[in-house]
OpenMM code with the backbone's topology and positions (N, CA, C; nanometers):
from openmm import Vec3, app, unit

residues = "UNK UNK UNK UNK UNK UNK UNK UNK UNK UNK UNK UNK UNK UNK UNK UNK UNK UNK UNK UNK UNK UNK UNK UNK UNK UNK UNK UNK UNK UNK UNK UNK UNK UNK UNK UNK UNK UNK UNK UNK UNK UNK UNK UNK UNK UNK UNK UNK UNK UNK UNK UNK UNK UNK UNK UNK UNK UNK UNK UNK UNK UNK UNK UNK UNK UNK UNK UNK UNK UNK UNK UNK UNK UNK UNK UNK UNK UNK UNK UNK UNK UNK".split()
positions = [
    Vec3(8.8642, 6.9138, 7.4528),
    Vec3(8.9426, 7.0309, 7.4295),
    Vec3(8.8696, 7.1561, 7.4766),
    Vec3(8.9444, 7.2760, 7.4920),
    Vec3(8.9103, 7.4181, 7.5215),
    Vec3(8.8659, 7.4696, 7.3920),
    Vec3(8.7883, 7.5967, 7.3771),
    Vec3(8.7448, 7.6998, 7.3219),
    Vec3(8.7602, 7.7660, 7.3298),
    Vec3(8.8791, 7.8543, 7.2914),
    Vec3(8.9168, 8.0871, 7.3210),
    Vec3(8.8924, 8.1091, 7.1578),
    Vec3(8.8273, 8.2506, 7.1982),
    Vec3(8.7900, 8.3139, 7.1212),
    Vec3(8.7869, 8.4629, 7.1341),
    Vec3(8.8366, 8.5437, 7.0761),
    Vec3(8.8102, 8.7182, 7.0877),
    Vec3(8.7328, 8.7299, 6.9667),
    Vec3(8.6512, 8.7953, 6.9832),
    Vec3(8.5957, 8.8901, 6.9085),
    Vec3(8.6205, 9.0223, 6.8970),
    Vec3(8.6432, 9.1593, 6.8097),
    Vec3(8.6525, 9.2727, 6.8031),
    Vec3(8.5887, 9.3291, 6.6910),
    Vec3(8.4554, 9.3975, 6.6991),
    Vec3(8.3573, 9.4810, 6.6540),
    Vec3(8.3567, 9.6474, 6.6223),
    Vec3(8.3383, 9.6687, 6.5100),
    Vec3(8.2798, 9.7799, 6.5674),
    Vec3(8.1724, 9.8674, 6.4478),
    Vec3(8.1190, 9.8962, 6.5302),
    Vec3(7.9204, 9.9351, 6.5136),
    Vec3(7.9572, 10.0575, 6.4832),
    Vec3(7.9082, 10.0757, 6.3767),
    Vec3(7.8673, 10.2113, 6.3390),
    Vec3(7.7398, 10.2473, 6.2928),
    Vec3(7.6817, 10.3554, 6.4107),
    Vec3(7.5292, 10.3740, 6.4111),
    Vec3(7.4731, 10.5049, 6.3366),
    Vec3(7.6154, 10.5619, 6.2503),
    Vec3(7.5945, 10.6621, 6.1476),
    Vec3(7.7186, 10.6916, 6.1074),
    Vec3(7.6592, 10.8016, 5.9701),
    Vec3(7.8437, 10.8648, 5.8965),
    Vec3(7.9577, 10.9065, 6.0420),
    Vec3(7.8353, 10.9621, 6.1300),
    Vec3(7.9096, 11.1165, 6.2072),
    Vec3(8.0039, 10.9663, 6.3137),
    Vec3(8.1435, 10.9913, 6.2767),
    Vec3(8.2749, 10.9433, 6.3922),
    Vec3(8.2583, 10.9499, 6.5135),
    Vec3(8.1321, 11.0252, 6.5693),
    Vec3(8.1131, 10.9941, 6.6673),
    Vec3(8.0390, 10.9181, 6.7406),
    Vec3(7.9936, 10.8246, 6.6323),
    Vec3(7.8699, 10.7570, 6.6412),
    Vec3(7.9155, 10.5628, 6.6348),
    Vec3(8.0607, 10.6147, 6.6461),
    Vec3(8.1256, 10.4812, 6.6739),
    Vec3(8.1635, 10.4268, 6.7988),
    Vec3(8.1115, 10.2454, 6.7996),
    Vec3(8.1694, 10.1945, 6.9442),
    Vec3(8.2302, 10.0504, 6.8986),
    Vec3(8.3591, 10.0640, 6.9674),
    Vec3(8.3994, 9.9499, 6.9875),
    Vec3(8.3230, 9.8317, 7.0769),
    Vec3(8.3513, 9.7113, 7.0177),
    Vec3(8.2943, 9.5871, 7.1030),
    Vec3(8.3937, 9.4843, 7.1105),
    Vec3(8.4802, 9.4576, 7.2506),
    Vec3(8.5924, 9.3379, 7.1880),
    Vec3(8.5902, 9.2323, 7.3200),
    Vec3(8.4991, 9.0984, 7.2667),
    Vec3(8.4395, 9.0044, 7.3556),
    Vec3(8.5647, 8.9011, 7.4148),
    Vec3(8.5635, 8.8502, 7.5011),
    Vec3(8.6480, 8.6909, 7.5094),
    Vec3(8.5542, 8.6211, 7.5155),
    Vec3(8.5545, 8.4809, 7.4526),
    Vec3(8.4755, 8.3864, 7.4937),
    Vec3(8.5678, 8.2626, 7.5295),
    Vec3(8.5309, 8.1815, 7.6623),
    Vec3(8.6084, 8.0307, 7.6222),
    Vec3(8.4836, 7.9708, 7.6626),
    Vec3(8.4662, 7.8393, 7.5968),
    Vec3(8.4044, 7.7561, 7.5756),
    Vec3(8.2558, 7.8014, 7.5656),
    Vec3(8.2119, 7.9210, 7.4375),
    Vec3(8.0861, 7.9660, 7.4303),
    Vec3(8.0684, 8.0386, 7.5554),
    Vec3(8.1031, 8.0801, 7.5906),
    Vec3(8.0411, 8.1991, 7.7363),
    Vec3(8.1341, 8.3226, 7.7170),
    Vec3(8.0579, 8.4183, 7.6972),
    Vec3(8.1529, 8.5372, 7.7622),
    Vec3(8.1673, 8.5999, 7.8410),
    Vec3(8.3513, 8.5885, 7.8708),
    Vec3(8.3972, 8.6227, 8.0447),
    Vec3(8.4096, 8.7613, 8.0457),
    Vec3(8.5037, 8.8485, 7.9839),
    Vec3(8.5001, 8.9333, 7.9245),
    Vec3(8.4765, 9.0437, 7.8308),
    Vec3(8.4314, 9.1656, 7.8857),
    Vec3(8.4120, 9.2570, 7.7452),
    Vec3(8.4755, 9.4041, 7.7742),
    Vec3(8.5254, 9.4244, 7.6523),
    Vec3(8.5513, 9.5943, 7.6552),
    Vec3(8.4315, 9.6504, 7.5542),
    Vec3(8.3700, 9.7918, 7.5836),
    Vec3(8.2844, 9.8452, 7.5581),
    Vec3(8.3249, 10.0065, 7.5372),
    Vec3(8.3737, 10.0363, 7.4297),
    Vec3(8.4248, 10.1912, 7.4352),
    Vec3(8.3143, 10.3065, 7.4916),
    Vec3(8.2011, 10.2326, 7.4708),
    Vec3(8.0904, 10.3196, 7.5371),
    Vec3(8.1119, 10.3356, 7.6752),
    Vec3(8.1078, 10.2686, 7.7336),
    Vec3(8.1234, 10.2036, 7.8639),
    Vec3(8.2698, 10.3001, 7.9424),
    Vec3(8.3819, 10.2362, 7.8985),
    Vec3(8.5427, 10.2920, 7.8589),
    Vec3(8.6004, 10.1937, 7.9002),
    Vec3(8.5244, 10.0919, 7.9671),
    Vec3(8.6398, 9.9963, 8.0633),
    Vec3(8.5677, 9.8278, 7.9916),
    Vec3(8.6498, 9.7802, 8.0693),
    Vec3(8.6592, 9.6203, 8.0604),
    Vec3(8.5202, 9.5813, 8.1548),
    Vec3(8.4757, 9.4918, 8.0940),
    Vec3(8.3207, 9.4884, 8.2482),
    Vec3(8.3363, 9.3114, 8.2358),
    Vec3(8.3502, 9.2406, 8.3661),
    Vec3(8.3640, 9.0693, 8.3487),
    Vec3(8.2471, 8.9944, 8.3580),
    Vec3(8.1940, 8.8456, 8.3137),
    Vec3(8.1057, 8.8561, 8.3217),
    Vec3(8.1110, 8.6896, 8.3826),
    Vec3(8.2122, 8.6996, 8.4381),
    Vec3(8.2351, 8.5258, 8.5500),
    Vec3(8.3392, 8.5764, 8.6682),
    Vec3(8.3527, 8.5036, 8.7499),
    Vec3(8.4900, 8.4924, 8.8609),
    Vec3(8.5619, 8.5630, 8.7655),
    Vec3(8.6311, 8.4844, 8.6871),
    Vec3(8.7857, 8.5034, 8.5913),
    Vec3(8.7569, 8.6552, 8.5190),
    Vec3(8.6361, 8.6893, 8.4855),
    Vec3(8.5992, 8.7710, 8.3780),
    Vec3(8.6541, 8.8795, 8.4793),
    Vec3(8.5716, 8.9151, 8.5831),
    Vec3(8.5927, 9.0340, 8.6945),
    Vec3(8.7351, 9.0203, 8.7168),
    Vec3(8.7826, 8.9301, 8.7491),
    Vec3(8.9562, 8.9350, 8.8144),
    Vec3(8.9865, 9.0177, 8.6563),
    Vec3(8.9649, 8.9438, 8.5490),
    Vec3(9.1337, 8.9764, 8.4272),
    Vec3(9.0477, 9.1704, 8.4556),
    Vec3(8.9215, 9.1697, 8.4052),
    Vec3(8.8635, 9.2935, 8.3972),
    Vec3(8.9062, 9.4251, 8.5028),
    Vec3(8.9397, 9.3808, 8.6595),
    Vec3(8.9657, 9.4683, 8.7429),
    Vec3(9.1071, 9.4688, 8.6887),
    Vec3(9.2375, 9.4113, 8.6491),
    Vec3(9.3693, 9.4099, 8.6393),
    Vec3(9.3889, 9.4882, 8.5442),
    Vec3(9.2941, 9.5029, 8.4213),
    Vec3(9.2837, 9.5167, 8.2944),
    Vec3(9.2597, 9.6441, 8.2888),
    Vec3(9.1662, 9.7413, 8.3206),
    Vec3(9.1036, 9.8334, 8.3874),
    Vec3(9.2238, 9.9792, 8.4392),
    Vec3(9.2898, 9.8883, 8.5450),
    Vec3(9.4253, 9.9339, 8.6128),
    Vec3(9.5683, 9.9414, 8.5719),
    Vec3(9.5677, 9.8831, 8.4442),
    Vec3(9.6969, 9.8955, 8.3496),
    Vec3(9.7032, 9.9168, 8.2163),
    Vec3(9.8448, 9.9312, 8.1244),
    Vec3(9.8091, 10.0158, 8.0052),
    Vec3(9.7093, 9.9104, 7.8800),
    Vec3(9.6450, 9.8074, 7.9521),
    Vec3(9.5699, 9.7524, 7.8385),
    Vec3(9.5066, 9.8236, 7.8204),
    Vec3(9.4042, 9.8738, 7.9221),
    Vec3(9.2691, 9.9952, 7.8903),
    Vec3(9.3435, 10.1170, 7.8004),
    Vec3(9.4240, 10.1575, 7.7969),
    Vec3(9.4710, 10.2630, 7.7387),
    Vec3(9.4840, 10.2185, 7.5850),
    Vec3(9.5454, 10.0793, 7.5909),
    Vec3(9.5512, 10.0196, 7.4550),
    Vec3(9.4347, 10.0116, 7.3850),
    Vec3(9.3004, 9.9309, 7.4614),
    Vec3(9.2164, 9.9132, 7.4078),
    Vec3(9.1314, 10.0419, 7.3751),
    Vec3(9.1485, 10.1354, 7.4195),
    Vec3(9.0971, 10.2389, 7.4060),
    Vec3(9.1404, 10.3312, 7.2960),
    Vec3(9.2940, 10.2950, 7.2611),
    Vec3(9.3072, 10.3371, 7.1350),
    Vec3(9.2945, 10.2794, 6.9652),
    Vec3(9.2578, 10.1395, 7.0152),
    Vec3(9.2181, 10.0523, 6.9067),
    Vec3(9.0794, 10.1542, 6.7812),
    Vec3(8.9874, 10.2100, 6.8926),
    Vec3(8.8702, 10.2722, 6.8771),
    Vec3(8.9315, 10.3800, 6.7507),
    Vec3(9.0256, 10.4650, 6.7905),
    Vec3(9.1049, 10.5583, 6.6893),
    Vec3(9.1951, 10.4888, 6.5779),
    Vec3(9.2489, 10.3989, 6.6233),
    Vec3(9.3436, 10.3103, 6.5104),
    Vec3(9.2694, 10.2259, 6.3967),
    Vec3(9.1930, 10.1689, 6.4714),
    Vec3(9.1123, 10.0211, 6.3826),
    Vec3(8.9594, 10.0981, 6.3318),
    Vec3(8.9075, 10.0981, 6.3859),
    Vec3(8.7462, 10.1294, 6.3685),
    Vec3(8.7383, 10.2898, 6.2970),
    Vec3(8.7620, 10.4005, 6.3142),
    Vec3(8.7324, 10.5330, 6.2659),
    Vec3(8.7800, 10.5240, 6.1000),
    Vec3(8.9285, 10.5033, 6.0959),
    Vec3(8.9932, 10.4659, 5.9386),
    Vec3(8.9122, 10.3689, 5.9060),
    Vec3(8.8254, 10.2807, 5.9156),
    Vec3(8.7356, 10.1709, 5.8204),
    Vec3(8.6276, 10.2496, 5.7975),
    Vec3(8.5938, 10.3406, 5.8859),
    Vec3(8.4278, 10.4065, 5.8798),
    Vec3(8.3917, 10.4238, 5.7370),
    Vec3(8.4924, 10.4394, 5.6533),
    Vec3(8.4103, 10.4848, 5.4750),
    Vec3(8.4276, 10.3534, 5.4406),
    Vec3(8.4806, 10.2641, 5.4661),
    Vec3(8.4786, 10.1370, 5.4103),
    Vec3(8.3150, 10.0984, 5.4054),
    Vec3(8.2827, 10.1199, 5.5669),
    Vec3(8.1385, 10.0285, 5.6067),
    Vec3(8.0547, 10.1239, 5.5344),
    Vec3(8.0594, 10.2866, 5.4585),
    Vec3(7.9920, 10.3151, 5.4251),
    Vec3(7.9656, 10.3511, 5.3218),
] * unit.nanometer
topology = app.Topology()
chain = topology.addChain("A")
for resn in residues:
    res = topology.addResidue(resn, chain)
    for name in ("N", "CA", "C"):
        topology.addAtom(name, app.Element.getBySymbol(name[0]), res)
């Protein structure tokens, strides 16, 4: 059988909101092909497949999506983690 997996992180390296980064991995079968890095802003691949979904990904409203996850998901938890 196959292995998919996402992961979605996010690090907070102090109180101050600005000190937050998203991390949201793919893995299949233990390797990761994919990553978004809010630091970063984009998708970065890290196989054949990783670079293809990453350049497509990059160029349409996923990046925009994933980029607002950072404001939706992660900032509203920040008093949770702290």
């Amino acid at each position: 059988g196959y292995f998919h997996q996402r992961v979605s992180e996010c690090r907070y390296s102090s109180k101050d909101l600005q000190g937050i980064e998203l991390i949201d991995s793919y893995v299949f079968n233990q390797a990761e092909y994919v990553r978004f890095n809010s630091t970063v802003g984009k998708f970065v691949g890290y196989t054949e497949l990783g670079v293809y979904n990453a350049e497509a990904w990059n160029k349409g409203p996923v990046l925009a999506q994933e980029l607002g996850e950072l404001e939706r998901f992660c900032k509203p938890n920040a008093d949770l983690r702290y």
